[in-house]
TORGUGU-504681 format. One line per field, with one value per residue: z, x, y of N, C-alpha, C in turn. Coordinates in Angstrom, 3 decimals. Each point is the difference from the previous one (the first is absolute). Layout:
# TORGUGU-504681
n_up	Z:...
n_east	X:...
n_north	Y:...
ca_up	Z:...
ca_east	X:...
ca_north	Y:...
c_up	Z:...
c_east	X:...
c_north	Y:...
# end
This chain:
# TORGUGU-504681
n_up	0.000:-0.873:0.207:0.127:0.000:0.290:-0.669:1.005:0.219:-0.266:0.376:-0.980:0.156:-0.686:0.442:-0.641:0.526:1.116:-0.466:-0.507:1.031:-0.763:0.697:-0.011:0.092:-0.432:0.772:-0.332:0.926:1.575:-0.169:0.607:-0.716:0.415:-1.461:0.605:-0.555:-0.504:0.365:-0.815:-0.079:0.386:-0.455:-0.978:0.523:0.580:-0.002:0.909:-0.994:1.135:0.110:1.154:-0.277:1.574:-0.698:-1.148:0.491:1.273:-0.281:1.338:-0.713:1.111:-1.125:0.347:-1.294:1.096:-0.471
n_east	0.840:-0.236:0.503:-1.043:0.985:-0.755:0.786:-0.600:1.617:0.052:-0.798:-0.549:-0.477:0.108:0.225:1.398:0.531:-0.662:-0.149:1.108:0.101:0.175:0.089:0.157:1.222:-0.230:0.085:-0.425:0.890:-0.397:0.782:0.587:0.072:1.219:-0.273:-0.658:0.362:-1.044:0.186:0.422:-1.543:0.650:-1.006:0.333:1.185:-0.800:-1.391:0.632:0.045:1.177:-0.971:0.289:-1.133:-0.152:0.759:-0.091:-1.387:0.362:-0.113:-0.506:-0.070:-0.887:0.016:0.404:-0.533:-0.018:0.767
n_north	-1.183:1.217:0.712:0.778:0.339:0.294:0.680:0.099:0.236:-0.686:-1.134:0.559:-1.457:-0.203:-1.467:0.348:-0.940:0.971:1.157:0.056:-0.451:-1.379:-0.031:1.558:0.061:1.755:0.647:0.685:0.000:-0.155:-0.629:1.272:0.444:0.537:-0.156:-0.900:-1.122:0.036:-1.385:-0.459:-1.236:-0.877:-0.271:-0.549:0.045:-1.258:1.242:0.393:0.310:1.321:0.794:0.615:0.006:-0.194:-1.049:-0.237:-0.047:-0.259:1.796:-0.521:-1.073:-0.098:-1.118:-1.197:-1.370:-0.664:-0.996
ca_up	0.000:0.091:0.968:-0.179:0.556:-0.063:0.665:0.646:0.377:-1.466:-0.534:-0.082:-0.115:-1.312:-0.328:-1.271:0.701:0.343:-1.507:-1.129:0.745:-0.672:0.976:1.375:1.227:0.713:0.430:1.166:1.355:0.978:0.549:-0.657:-0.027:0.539:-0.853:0.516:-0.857:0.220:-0.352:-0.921:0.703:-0.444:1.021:-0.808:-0.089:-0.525:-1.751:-1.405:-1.046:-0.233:-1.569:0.168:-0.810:0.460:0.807:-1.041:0.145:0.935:-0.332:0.844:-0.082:1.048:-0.069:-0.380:0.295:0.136:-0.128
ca_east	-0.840:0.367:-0.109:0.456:0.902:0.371:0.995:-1.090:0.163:0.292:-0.944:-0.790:-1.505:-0.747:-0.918:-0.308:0.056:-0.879:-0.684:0.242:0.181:-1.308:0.077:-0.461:0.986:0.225:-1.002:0.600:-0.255:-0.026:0.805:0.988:2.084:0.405:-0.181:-1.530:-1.025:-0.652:0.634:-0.518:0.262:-0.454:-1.198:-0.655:0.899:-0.141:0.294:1.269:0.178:1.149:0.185:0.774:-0.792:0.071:1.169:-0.464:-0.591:0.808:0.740:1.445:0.809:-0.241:-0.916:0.200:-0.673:0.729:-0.650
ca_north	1.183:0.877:1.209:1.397:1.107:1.375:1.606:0.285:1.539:0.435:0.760:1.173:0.167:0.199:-0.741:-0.337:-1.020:-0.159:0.529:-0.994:-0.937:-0.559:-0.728:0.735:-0.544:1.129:1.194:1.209:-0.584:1.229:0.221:1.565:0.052:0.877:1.252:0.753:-0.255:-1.488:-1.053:-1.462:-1.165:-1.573:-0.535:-0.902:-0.408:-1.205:0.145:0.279:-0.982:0.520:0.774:1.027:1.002:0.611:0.296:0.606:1.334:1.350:1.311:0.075:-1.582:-0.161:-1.154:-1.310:-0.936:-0.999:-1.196
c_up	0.000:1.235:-0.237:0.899:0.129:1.250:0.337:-0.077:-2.094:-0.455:0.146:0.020:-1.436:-0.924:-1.242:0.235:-0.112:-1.222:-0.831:0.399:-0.555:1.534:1.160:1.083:0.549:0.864:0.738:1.395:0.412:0.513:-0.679:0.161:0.036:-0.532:-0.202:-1.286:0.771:-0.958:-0.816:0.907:-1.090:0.544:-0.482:-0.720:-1.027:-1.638:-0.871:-0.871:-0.849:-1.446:-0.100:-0.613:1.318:0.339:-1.714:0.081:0.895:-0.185:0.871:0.450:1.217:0.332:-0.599:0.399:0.294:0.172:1.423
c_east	0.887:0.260:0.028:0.802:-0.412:0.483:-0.808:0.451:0.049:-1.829:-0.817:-1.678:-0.092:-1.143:-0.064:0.589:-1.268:-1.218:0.239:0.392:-0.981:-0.727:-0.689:0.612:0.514:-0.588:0.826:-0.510:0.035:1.854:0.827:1.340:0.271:-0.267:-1.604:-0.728:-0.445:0.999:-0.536:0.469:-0.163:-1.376:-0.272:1.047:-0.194:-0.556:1.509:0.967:1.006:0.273:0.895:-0.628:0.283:1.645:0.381:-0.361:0.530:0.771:1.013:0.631:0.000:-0.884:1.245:0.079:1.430:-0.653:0.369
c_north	1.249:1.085:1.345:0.883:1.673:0.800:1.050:1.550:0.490:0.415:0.899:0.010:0.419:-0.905:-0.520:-1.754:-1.054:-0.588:-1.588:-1.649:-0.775:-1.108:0.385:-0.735:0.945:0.559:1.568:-0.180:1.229:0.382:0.958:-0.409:1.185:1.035:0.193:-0.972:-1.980:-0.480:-1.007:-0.657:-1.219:-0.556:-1.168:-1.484:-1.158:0.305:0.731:-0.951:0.170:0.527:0.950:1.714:1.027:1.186:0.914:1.420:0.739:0.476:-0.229:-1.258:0.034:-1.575:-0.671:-1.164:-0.986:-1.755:-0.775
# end
């Protein structure tokens, strides 16, 4: 099974992750990083199917998939 990684201080909440994720294995969580934005979470783990679309789409390479 895959894993998503994300660099929690890197991201920005933008959702585009989120957005294009064919899977809906994202979500913006409640939790801030230092620079004041909600965080991408993993919620859904068991559907990812390690496409990497997510780690793709982030402006700030703050997502990657490890096996």
């Amino acid at each position: 099974m895959a894993r998503v990684e994300i660099r929690s201080e890197s991201c920005k909440s933008c959702g585009y992750c989120v957005k294009f994720c064919p899977k809906a294995v994202l979500v913006i969580g409640k939790q801030v990083n230092s620079k004041g934005y909600e965080c991408v979470e993993a919620q859904n783990m068991e559907a990812c199917v390690a496409c990497r679309t997510c780690a793709v789409m982030c402006p700030e390479a703050a997502i990657e998939i490890c096996r």
